[in-house]
N, C-alpha and C positions, 0 to 999 in steps of 0.2 A: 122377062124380069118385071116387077110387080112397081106400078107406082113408088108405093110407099119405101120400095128396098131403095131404088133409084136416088129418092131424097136423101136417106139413111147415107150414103154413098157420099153423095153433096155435100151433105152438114160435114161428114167425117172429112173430107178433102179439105176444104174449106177453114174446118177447126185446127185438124193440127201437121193434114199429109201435106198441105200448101207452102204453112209458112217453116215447118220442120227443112222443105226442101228449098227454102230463099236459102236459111241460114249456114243451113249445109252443105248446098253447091254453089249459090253464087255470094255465100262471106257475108251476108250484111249482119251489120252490127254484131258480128261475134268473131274471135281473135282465135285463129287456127295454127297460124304459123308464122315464125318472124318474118319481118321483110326484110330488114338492114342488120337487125341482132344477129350477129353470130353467138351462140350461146343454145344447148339442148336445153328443154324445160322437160324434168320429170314429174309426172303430175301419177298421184294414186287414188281411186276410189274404193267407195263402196265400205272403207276403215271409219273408225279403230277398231282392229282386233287383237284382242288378248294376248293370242298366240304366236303372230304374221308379225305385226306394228312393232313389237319391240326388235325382234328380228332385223326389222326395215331398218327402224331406225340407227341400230348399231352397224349396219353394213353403210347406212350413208356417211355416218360417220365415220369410217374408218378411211373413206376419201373424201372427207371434208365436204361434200355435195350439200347443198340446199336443194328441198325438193319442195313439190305443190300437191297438196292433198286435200283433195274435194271426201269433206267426210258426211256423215249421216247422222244428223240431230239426235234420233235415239240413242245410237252410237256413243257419240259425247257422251251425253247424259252417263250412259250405263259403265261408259269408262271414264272420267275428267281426267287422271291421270298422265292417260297416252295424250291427249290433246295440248295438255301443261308441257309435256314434255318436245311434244314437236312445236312448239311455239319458243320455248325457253333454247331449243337445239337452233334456233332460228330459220325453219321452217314456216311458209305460208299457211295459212288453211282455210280451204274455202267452203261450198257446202253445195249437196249434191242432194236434197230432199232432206227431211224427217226420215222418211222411210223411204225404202227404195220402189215409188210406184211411180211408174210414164205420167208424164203431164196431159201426156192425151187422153188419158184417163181418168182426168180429175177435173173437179169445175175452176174456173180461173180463183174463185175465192178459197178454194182445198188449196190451191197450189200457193196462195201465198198466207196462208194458215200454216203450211211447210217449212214455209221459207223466215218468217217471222220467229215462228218455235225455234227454229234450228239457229240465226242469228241469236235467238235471245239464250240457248244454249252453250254457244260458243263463245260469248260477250260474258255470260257469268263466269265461265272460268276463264279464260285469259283477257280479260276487261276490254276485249278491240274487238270492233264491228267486223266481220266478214264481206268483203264485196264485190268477193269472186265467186264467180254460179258455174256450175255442170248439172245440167238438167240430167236424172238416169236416159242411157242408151242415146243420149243427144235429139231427144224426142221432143220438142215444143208444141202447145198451142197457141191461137194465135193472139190472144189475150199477152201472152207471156213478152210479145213486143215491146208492151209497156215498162217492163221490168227492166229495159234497156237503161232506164232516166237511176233506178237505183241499184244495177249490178253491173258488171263486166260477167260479159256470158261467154265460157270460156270452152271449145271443144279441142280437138286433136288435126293432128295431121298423120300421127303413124301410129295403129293399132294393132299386137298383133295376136290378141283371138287369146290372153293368157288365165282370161278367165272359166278354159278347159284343162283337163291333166291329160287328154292324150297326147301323144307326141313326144310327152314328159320338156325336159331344160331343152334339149336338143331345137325341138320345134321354134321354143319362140325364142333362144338363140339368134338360127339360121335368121328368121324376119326382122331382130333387130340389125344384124350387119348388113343383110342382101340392101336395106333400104333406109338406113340411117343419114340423116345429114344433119349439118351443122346447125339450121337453123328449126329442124324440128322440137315439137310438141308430142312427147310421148305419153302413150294412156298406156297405165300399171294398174294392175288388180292388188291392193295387201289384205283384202279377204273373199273368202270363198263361202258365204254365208246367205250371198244374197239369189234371188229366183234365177233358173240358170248357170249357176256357179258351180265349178267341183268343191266342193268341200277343199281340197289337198291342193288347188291349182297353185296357191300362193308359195306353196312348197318349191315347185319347178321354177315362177316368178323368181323367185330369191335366188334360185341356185343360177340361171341364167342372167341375173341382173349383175351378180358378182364377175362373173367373166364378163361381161358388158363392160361393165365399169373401170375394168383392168386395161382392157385394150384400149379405151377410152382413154383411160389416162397414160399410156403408151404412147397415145397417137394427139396429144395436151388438148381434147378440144374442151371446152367452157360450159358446167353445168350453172343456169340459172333459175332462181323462181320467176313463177310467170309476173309478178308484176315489175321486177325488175325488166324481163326481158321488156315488157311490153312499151315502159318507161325508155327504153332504149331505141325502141321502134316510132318513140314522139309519141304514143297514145298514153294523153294526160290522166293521172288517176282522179277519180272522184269518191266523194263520201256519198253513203246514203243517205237518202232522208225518208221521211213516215209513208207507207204504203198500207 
């Protein structure tokens, strides 16, 4: 193995494999699961979509649920509508890039050139700052630390892969009851648009979310947004300020 690959290696560890793995195995400063909150938080990415999103919204509503939805700056933009409308339904909304590209992939100044556009995206149309973050695929670099002082960096605890259509509703079904508890963080796909994605996944998402949410309400347990939950857990919310 050649010098040069060796450092290449280094840098890349360094940049984003090190601190991706603080935040993601041993928790620091990013909010995965409640600790005291009894309360599920539904959280969707990778939306608004045309198609999916109004879909979503009409099935939360129908069991009165507040959900959390890390959307994508382009996104807004192209839709203002769907964003007015999960804000007015009383829905969170946080933001998950401009576009959907890994941070590890981008120089710390891209990534808050992302994040900037996409607040000031979201702020035009529903007049409130955003200052909830899900970085794509929960990947950081290590610059992104800093971001801690003006977001809540927010990942999951139970994933279950619905951002594919094999398997169809069945599959990610079974992984929400085999592993569901009460004080989980669920990560939902409401589009299929992005690198990766089946196009139709959101399709199965929906059909599986509705029997979810049935038996859920069967069995009374507590849909919250994540900053309530989090409110609930004693972690104080903060405003941003300029970056």
């Amino acid at each position: 193995m050649s010098k040069f690959f060796i450092i290449i290696l280094l840098v890349l560890f360094i940049y984003t494999v090190l601190p991706t793995l603080i935040v993601r195995l041993g928790g620091f400063g990013v909010y995965t699961k409640g600790k005291r909150a009894n309360g599920i938080a539904l959280t969707f990415d990778d939306g608004p979509d045309p198609e999916h999103t109004p879909q979503l919204l009409d099935l939360l509503g129908t069991y009165q649920i507040k959900a959390t939805f890390f959307v994508l700056g382009s996104m807004a933009e192209k839709y203002p509508e769907l964003i007015l409308r999960m804000h007015l339904e009383g829905h969170l909304i946080g933001i998950h890039n401009y576009v959907h590209w890994a941070n590890a992939l981008m120089t710390p100044k891209k990534v808050r050139k992302q994040l900037r556009d996409s607040v000031k995206a979201i702020e035009n149309i529903i007049g409130v700052k955003p200052i909830h973050y899900r970085p794509p695929w929960g990947i950081i670099n290590v610059f992104d630390l800093f971001l801690l002082k003006n977001f809540h960096l927010i990942l999951w605890s139970l994933m279950v892969g619905d951002w594919r259509s094999s398997g169809g509703k069945e599959r990610i079904r079974k992984k929400l009851f085999s592993k569901i508890s009460n004080k989980d963080i669920i990560l939902l796909h409401d589009s299929g648009q992005t690198f990766g994605a089946h196009q139709n996944a959101p399709i199965y998402m929906l059909e599986a979310l509705g029997e979810f949410l049935e038996e859920c309400k069967r069995r009374e347990y507590l849909f919250l947004r994540i900053d309530n939950k989090m409110k609930l857990d004693g972690l104080r919310k903060q405003d941003p300020f300029g970056f």
